[in-house]
C-alpha positions in Angstrom: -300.7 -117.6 75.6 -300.1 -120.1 73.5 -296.2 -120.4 71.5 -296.8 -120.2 68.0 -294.9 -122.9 66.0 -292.5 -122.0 62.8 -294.3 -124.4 60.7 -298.0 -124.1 59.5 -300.3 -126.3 57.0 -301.8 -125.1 53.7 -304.3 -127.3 51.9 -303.0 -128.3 48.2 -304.3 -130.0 45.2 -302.3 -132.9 43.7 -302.5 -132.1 39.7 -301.8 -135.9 39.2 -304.6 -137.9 41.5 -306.3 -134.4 42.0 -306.8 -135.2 45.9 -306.1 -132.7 48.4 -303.9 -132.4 51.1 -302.2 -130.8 53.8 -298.7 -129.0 53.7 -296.2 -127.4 55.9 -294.3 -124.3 55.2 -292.8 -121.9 57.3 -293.6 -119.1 58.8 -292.5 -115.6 57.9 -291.4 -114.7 61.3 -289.1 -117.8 61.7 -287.4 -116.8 58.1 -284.4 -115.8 59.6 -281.6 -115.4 57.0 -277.8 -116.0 58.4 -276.2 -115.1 55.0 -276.9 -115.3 51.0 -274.3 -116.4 48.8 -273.5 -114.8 45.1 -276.1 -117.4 43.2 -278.8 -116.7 45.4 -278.5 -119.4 48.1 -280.0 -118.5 51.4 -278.7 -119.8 54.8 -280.9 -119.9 57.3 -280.5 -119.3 61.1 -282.3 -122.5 61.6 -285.9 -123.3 60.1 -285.2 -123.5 56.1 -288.3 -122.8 54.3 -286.0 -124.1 51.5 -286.9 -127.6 52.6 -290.5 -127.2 52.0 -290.9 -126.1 48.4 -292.2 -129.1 47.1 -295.0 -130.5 47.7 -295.1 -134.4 47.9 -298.8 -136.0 47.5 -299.4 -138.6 50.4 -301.4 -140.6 47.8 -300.0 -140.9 44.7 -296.5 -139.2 45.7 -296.3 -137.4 43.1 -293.8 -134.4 43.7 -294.4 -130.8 42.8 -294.1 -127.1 43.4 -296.1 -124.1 43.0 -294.0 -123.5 39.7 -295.1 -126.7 37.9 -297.8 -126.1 35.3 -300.9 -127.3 36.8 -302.7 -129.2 34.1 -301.0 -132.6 33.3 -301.6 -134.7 30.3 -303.4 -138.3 30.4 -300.4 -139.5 28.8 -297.7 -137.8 31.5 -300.2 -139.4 34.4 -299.7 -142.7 32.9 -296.0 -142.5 32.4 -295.7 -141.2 36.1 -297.9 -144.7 37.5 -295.5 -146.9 35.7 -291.9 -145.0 36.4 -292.9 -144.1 39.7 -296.0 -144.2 41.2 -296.7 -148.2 41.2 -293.7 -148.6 43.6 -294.9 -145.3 45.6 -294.6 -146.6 49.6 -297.1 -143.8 51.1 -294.4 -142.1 52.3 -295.7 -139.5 54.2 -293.6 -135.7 53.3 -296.3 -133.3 54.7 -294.9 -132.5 57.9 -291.5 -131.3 59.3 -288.7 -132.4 57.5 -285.0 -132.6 57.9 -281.8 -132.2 55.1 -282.9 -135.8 54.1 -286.7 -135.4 53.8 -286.0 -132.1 51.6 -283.8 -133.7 49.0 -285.7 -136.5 48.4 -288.6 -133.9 47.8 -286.6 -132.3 45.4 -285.0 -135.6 43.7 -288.9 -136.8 43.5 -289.7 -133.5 42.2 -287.3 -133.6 39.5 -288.5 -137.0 38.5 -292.0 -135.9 38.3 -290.7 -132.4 36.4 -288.8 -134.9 34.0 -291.5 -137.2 33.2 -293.8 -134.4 33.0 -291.7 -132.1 30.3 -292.1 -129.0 32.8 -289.9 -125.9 31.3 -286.8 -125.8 31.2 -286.2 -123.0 33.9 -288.5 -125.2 36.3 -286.3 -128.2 35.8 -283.2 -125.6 36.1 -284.4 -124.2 39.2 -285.0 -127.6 41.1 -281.5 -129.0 40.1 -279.6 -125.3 41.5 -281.5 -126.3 45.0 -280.7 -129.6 44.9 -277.0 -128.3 44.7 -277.7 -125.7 47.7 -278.9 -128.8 49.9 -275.0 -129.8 49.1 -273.8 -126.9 50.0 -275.4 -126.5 53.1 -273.7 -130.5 54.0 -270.0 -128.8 52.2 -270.5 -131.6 50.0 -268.2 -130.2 47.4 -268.4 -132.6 44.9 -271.9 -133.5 44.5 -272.8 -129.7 44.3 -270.6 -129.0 41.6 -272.2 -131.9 40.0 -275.6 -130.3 40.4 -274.2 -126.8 39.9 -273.2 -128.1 36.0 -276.9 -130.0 35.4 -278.4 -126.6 36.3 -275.8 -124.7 34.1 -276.7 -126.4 31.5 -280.2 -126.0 32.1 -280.0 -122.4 32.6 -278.1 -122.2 29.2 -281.1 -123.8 27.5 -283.6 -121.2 29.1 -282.0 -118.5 28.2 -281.3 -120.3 24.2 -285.2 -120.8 24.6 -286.6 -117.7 26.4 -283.8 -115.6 25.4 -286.2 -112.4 24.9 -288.3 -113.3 28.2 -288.0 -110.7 30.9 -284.9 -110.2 33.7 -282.7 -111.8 31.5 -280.2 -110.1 33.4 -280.3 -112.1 36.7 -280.5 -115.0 34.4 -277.0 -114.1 32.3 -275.9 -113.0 35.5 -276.4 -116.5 37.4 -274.8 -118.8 34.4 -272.0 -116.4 34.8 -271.9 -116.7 38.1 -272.0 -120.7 38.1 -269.7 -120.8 35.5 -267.1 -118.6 38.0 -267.9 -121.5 40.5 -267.5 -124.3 38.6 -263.7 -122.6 38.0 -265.1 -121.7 33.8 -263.4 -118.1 34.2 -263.1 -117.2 30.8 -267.2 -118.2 30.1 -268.0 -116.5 33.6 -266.6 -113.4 32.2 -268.2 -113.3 28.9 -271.5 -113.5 30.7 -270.6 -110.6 33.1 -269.3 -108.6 30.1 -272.5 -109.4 28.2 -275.0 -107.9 31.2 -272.3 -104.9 31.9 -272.2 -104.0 28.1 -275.8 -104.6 26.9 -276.9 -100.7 27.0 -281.0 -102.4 26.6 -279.9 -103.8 30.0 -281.6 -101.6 32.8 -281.5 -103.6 35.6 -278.6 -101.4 37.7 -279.0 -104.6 40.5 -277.7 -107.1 37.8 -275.3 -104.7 36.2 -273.7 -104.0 39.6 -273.5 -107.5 40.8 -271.9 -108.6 37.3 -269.3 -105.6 37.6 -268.5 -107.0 41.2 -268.2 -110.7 40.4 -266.5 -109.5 37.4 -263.7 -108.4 39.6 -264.1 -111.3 41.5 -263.2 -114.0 38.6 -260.0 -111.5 37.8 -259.3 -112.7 41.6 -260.0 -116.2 41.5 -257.9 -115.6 38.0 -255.1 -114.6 39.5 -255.4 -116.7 42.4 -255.2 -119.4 40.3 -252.1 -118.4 38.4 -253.8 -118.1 35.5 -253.0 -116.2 32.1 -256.1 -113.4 31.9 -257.8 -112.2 28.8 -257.1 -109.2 27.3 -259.8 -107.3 28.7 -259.3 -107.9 32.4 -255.4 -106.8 31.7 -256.4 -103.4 32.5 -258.1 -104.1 36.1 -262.0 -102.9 35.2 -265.0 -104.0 33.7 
């Protein structure tokens, strides 16, 4: 019998040279999840399918992932040859790839995102993993310098798709980066504004904000830190 392997290939189109090519992800069976922190960020037992999100195009090398749009403008092409793709070195991404292959999938990817104008929560999402790839090394300070780009692109998404659905996990996860980033007194505005929103329905997101809620009173108090009126009392 023969031993199936954790990675497999799927065939993808490049929306900037429009060649196919081959991919790896991994498989289902060998997603095996060790722990997830309070923004989302899985850790993996061992093969992170985290690290093959984005697909890099052996040809052209332009970087992307199943969230990008997948029409690109004549004009966005052109820009990509001359920023990036005259120098690309056929690098070739496709197949198994290690904590250094992975981010400079996503670093290419954000290029590409950049140069392309994707939306902001594509640009959003690809900066938050880039800070989880820094996370997983406990580089401290580099992820907290990713964790504030993806704040602040988080805070646009929601100024610009404000009405857009789960806006919950959305207000929820600026709160929660906030609490990271050491912003208490923002982190807890955003936790009051999901707990106190009665349109809110989503009892996942109301629950977690209640819980990290009380956890930014901790950190609060940890810190020896004067704490607002409203968390005097000990409750959201």
């Amino acid at each position: 019998m023969t031993e199936v392997e954790p990675l497999y290939l799927i065939k993808v189109n490049c929306i900037c040279c429009e060649q196919s090519f081959q991919t790896s992800r991994v498989r289902p069976s060998f997603r095996k999840t060790a722990k997830t922190d309070s923004d989302f960020c899985i850790h993996y037992k061992q093969h992170n399918p985290d690290y093959y999100v984005v697909r890099v195009c052996p040809y052209c090398g332009y970087a992307f992932t199943e969230n990008f749009s997948d029409r690109m403008t004549p004009k966005s092409k052109q820009l990509y040859y001359e920023k990036l793709g005259k120098n690309w070195n056929a690098l070739d991404l496709t197949g198994e790839r290690d904590w250094n292959a992975a981010m400079q999938s996503y670093k290419l990817a954000l290029l590409c995102a950049q140069i392309k104008e994707e939306k902001d929560r594509v640009i959003a999402g690809l900066l938050h993993h880039i800070a989880w790839l820094y996370r997983y090394k406990d580089n401290k300070e580099q992820e907290n310098r990713f964790l504030e780009f993806a704040l602040d692109a988080y805070v646009k998404v929601f100024e610009t798709e404000g009405a857009d659905v789960n806006n919950a996990r959305l207000m929820y996860l600026i709160g929660e980066i906030n609490r990271r980033l050491g912003n208490y007194s923002k982190a807890v505005l955003w936790f009051g504004q999901v707990i106190n929103d009665k349109k809110i329905m989503d009892s996942a997101m109301i629950r977690a904000c209640r819980e990290q809620w009380v956890q930014t009173r901790e950190d609060m108090l940890a810190a020896k830190l004067e704490l607002p009126d409203e968390m005097k009392e000990g409750g959201a």
